[in-house]
C-alpha positions in Angstrom: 11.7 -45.4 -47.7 14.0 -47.7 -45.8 13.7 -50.0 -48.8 14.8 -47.8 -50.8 17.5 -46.5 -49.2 16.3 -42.8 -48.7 18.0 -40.9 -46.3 17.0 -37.3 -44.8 19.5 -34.8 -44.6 20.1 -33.1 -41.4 18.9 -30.1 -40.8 21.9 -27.5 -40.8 22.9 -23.8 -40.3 25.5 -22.1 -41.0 26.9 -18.2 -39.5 29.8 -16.4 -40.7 30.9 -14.7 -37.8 34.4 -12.6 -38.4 34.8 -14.2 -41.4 34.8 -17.8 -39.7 32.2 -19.9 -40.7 30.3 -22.0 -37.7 28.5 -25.1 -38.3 25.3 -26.3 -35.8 22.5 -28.9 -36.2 19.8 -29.0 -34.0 20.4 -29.5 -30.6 24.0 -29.6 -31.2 26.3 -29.5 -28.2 29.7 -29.9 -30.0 30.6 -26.3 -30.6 33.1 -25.7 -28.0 31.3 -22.4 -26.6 27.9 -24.3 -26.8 27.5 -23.9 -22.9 27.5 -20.4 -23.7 25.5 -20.4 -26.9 22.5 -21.8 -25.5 22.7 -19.3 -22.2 22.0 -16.9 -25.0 19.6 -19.0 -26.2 17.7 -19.5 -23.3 17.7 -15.4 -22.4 16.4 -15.1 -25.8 13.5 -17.2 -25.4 12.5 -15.6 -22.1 12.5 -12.0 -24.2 11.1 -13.6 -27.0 8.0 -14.6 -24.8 7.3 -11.7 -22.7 7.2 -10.3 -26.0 4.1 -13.0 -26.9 6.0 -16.1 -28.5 4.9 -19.1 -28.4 6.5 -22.7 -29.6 4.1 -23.5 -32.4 4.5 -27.5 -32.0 2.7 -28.5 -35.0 6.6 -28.4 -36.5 7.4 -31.1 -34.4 7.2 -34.3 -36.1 8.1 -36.8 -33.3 5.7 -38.0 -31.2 6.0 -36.6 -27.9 4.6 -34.9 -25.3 3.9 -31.3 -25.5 6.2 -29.9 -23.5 9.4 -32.0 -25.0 8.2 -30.7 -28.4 8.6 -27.4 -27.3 11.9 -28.1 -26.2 12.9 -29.5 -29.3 11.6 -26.1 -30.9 14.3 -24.7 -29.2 17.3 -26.6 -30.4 16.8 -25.7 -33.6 19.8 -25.2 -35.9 19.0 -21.7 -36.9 18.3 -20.3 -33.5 21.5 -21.9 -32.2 23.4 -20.1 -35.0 21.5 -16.7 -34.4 22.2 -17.1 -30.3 25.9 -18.0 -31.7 25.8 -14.5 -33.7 24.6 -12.7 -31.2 27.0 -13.5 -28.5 30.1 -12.8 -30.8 28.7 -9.7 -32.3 27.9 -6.5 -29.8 27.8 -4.3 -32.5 24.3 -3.2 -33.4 24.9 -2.7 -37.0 26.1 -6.2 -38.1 23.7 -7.7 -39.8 23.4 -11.7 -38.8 23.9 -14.0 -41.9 22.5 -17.4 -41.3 22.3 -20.2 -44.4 20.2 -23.4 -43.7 20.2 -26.4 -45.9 16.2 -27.4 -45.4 13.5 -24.2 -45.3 13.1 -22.6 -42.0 10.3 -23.9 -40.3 7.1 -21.9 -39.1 8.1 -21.7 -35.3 12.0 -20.2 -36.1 10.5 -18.0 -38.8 8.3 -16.5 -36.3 11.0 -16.2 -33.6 13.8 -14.7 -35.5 10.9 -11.9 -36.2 10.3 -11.7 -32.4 14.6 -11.9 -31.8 14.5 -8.7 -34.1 12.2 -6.4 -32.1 14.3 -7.7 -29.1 18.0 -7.6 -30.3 17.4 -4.6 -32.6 19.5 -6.5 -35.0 18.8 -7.6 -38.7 18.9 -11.1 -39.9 18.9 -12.5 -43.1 18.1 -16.1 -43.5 19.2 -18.5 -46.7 16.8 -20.9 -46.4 16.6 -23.9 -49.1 13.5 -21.7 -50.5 14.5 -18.0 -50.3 15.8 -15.2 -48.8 14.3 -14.1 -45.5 15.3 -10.4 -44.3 13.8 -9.7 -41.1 13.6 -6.6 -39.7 11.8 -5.1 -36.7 9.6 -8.0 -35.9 8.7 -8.6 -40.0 10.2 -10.7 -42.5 10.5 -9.5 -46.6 8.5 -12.9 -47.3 5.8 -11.2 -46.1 5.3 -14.5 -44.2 4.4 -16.4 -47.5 7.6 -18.9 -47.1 
């Protein structure tokens, strides 16, 4: 691949949030509320779990230990820009609008479900694949993405 001169794109997300559009990668610190963002994040992911998530780390590709996979889980582009929408947005009725360059992998697909029953909120995902409307804990892909 090297040889060749293949390169991967990054893995991106995008959220319009009042008609701004904001940019993360995964485990992106440059947004200038990102101290905030992942707060969110992390008060998500303690919901998210007493609700029965768990960091599926077969999506982790580097080799590393367990527990540094599952931190890498939760940098992920998409659930940056969700925590993002979600501290911007108190009002129950926006739905979140997130577009990501690559597909969503297995472990944010099953969180966003989870970050639906929690938030009460509805988010639709762009993926490079499909849509993804998730709603109360299920997604229209019937999980088949």
């Amino acid at each position: 691949m090297r040889d060749l001169k293949f390169k991967k794109n990054p893995a991106m997300s995008w959220v319009d949030v009042d008609r701004e559009v904001h940019t993360f990668m995964a485990g992106d610190l440059s947004h200038p509320r990102s101290r905030e963002i992942n707060e969110t994040l992390e008060k998500l992911i303690g919901k998210v779990k007493l609700l029965g998530y768990v960091p599926d780390t077969r999506f982790v590709l580097q080799d590393m230990d367990e527990e540094l996979k599952k931190r890498s889980l939760y940098y992920h582009s998409e659930k940056l820009a969700i925590s993002f929408a979600l501290l911007m947005s108190s009002n129950k009725n926006t739905i979140i609008r997130i577009f990501k360059n690559l597909r969503v992998c297995g472990d944010c697909h099953s969180w966003i479900k989870f970050v639906t029953k929690v938030s009460g909120r509805e988010i639709i995902a762009r993926d490079a694949k499909r849509f993804h409307h998730f709603k109360d804990g299920l997604c229209s892909c019937g999980d088949y993405w």
